[in-house]
N, C-alpha and C positions, 0 to 999 in steps of 0.2 A: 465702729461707729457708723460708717456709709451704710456697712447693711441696716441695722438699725431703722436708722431714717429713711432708706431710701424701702424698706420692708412698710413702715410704717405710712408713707405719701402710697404705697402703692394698695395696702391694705383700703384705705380712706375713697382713691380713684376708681382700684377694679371692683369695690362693692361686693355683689354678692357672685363675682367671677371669683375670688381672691383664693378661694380653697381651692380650683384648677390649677391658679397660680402658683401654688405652692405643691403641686403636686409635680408642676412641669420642672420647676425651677429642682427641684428631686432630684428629677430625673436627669437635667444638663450638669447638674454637681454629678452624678454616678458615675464615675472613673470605667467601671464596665462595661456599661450601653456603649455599644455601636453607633457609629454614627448613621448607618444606614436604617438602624433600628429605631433610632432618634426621630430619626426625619420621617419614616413612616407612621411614627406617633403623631408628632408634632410638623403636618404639612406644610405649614407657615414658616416653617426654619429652614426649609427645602436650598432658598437660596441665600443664606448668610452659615450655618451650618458647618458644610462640608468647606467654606473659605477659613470657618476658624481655626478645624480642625489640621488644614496646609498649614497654618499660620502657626501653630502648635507644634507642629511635625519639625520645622526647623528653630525649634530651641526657644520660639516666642511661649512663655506662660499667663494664661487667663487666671487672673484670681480668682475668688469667691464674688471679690466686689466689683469687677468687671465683668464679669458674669451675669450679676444677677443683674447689673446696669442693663444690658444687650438684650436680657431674656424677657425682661419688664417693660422696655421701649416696645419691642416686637409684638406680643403680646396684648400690649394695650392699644395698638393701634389694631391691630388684628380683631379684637374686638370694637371697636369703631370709638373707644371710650376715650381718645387722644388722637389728636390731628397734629400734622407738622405743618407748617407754611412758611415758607423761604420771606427774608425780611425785606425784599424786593417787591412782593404784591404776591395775588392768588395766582394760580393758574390759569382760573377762571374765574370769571366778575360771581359775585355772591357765594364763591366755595366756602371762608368761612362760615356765612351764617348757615350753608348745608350743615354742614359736620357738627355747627353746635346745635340744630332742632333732632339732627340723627341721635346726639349724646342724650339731649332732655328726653326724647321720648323713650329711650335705654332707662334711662332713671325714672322713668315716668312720671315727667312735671312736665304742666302743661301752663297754657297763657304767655307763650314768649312770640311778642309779635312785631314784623319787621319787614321792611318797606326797603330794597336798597336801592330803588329807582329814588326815593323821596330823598333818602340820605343824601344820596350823590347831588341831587339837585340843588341839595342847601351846601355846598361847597364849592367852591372855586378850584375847579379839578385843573385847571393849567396851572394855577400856583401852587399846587401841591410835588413836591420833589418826591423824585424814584427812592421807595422808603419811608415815606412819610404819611401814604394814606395810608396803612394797614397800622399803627399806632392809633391812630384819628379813628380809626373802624372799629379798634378792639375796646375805647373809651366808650365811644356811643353804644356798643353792644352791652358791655358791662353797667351801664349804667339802666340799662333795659332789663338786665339777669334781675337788677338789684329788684324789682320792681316785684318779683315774683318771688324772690328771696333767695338769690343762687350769683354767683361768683363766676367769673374767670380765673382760672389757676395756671398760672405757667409752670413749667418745665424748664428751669435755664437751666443750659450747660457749658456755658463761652463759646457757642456756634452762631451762623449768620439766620438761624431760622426759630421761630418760633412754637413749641409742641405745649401745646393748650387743650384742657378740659374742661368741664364745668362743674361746680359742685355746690350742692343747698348750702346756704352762711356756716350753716352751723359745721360741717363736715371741712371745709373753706377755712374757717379756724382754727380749727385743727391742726391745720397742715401750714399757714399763711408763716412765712418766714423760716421756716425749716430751712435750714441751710448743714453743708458739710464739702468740706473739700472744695472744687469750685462750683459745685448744684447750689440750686436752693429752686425751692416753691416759692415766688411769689402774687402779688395781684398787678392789674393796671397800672396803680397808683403807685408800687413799692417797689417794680421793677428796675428805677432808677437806683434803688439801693442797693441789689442785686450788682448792678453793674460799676458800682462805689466801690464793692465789698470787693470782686476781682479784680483792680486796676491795683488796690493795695495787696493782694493774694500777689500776685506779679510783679510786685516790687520789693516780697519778701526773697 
């Protein structure tokens, strides 16, 4: 069922990378491939790779669906078409709205326009708590996608950071509420359910 879902959010995200994706995702199932052979394909695994491969070595086994969890993270960031952000703030002021004008112009839509000097000005940045403006960021951004007919899609996986894309409503749909195991896709708005749904996961 995880693959399933988690093949299906990925089909929807990587677009028209997806047949790549399933060619690499191939290749890290081939029991065969070398890992040095691996990583010469796929340069981008250079550094998480040969640690799985230790991790294997002493009696840890990867599934299919941990697998292809690791191979689809990497991958989609590696293409620029997913960003992470730690739930403490950016790294740098305006990182988010980088990564999401890098995504649109990968999907090529255009008309998303944003001001984070304006933004900040209309908040009271001393009473906002460590944590609290990048929620207050990701509302007012999404409410700007809507504008142009595209979504904020999260990534939850019960971590402390946030791996976000964007996608037109209608692809947004799609995907919106997918859930399995402890993931799920959700939006701004239904994140809060996400977060309902594994406090009862964790009490089974």
């Amino acid at each position: 069922m995880q693959q399933s879902k988690l093949l299906q959010f990925a089909e929807v995200c990587l677009s028209t990378y997806y047949a790549e994706f399933k060619l690499l995702l191939d290749d890290a199932q081939n029991k065969k491939i070398t890992t040095s052979d691996f990583i010469k394909k796929y340069p981008m695994f250079e550094h998480v790779w040969a640690d799985l491969k230790e991790v294997e070595a002493v009696g840890v086994s990867f599934g299919d669906d941990e697998l292809l969890f690791i191979v689809f993270l990497i991958f989609a960031e590696n293409k620029k078409l997913m960003f992470q952000v730690n739930w403490s703030g950016e790294e740098e002021n305006g990182d988010i709205v980088k990564f999401i004008k890098q995504i649109l112009e990968l999907r090529n839509i255009a008309g998303f326009e944003w001001d984070t000097e304006e933004f900040n000005a209309s908040l009271d940045l001393k009473k906002i708590g460590r944590g609290d403006y990048i929620p207050i960021l990701f509302k007012a951004v999404d409410q700007k996608l809507q504008k142009i007919g595209c979504r904020l899609a999260f990534f939850c996986m019960g971590d402390k950071s946030y791996n976000f894309t964007v996608l037109n409503e209608a692809d947004f749909n799609k995907v919106h509420r997918l859930a399995w195991a402890c993931y799920g896709i959700y939006g701004v708005d239904s994140m809060n359910e996400y977060e309902d749904r594994r406090e009862e996961m964790m009490k089974e």
